[in-house]
N, C-alpha and C positions, 0 to 999 in steps of 0.2 A: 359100451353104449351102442345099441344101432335104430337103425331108421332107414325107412327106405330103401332097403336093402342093404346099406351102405356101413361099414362099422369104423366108429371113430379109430383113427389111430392113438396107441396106448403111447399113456404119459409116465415120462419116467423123471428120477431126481436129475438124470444128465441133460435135460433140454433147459437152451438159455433161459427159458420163463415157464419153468411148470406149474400148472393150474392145481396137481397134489403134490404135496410133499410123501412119499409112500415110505422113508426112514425120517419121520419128523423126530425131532430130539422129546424126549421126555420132558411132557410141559406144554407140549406144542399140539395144539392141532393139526391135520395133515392138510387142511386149507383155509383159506381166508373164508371169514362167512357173514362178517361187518357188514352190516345195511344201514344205512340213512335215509330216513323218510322225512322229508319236510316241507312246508309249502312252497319255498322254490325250487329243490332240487328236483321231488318228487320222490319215487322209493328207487333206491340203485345197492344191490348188492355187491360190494364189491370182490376182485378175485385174487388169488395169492401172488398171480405175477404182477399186477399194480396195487402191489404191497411193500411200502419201503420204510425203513429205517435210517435215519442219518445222525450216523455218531458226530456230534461237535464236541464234546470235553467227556473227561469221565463219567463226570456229574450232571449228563447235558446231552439231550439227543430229544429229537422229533419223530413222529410218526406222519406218514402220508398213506395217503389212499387213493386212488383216482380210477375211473372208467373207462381211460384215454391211454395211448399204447406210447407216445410220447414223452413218458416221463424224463425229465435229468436229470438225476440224481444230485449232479456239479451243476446245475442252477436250477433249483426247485420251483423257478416261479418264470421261467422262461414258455410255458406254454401259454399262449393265451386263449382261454375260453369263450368255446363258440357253442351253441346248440347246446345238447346234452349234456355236456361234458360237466363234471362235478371232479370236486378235491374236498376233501375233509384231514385236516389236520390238526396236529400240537404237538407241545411239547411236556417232556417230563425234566423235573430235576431235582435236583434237594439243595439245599438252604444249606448246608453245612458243608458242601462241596464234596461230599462223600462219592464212592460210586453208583451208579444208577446199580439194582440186583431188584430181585425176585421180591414184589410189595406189591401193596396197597396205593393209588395215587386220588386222595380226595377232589374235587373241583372245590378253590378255591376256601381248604379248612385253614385258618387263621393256627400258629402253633406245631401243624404238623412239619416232619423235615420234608417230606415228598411233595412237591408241588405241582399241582397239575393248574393252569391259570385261567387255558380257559380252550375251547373246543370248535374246529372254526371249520364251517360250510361256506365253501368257494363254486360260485354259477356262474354263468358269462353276466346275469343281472346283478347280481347280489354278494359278500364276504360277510357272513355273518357267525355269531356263534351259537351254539346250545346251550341254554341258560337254565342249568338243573342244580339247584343247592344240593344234588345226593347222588351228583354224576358223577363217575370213579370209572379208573382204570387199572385194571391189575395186572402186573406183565406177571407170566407165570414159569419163563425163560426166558433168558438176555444172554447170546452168545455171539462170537466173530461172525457166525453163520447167519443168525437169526435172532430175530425177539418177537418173542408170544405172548397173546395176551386176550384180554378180554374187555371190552367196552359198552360200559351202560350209564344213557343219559335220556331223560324226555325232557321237554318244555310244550309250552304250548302249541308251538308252530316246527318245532324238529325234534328229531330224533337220530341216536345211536345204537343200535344193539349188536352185537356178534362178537365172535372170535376170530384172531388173527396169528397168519404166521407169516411175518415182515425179514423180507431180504435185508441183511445188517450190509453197512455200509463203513 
């Protein structure tokens, strides 16, 4: 990339927070490209290094997002939001305590094992969620490394759309 004479210095998989992935694992996209549009947050694309994954159980792990350079990992909710800054998060799991793998995760279908419960936009005003009966997320790799996937959801007042490749924790 350049500009003004100037050319970006090139990113590579060895920098502590790369913006591509350039050996994304099969499944993966090589960056984060998730956006949220909604009437509080506004529209924020988010980027692969505030892309997180946090394994709690087999059967059990969270996605984060955020636009803010702060994240913890070891306490997810230790930043508190000022101005700009946005988080969109959730959780995935299954019902039968199976492990989390490569699916389908409906919002909120009564029946299935995959449980997605529910999709939640964090503003210094507002924690709210995306209320879409045909929101889904489908991780399309889940490794030590990373978990890929794909997110779509509207409602009246927000939205989801893109892919991601989430630092595994």
């Amino acid at each position: 990339m350049a500009g003004c004479g100037k050319t970006a210095p090139a990113i590579t998989d060895n920098d502590p927070k790369p913006s591509v992935i350039t050996k994304a694992p099969q499944g993966c996209p090589q960056k984060t490209t998730l956006e949220v549009n909604s009437t509080e947050a506004g529209k924020v694309i988010f980027t692969t290094e505030n892309s997180w994954y946090l394994h709690h159980s087999a059967d059990w792990g969270t996605l984060y997002f955020m636009n803010y350079d702060d994240f913890d990992p070891l306490n997810p909710f230790a930043h508190a939001h000022s101005g700009p800054d946005v988080t969109v998060y959730f959780d995935l799991r299954t019902k039968d305590k199976s492990a989390l793998k490569k699916g389908l995760w409906n919002y909120r279908k009564l029946g299935e094992n995959n449980e997605l419960s529910w999709l939640n936009i964090s503003t210094e005003k507002l924690s709210g969620g995306v209320f879409d009966d045909n929101a889904k997320v489908e991780l399309t790799y889940i490794g030590k490394d990373y978990v890929c996937g794909k997110v779509t959801s509207k409602d009246a007042n927000s939205g989801l759309n893109g892919e991601f490749i989430s630092q595994a924790t």
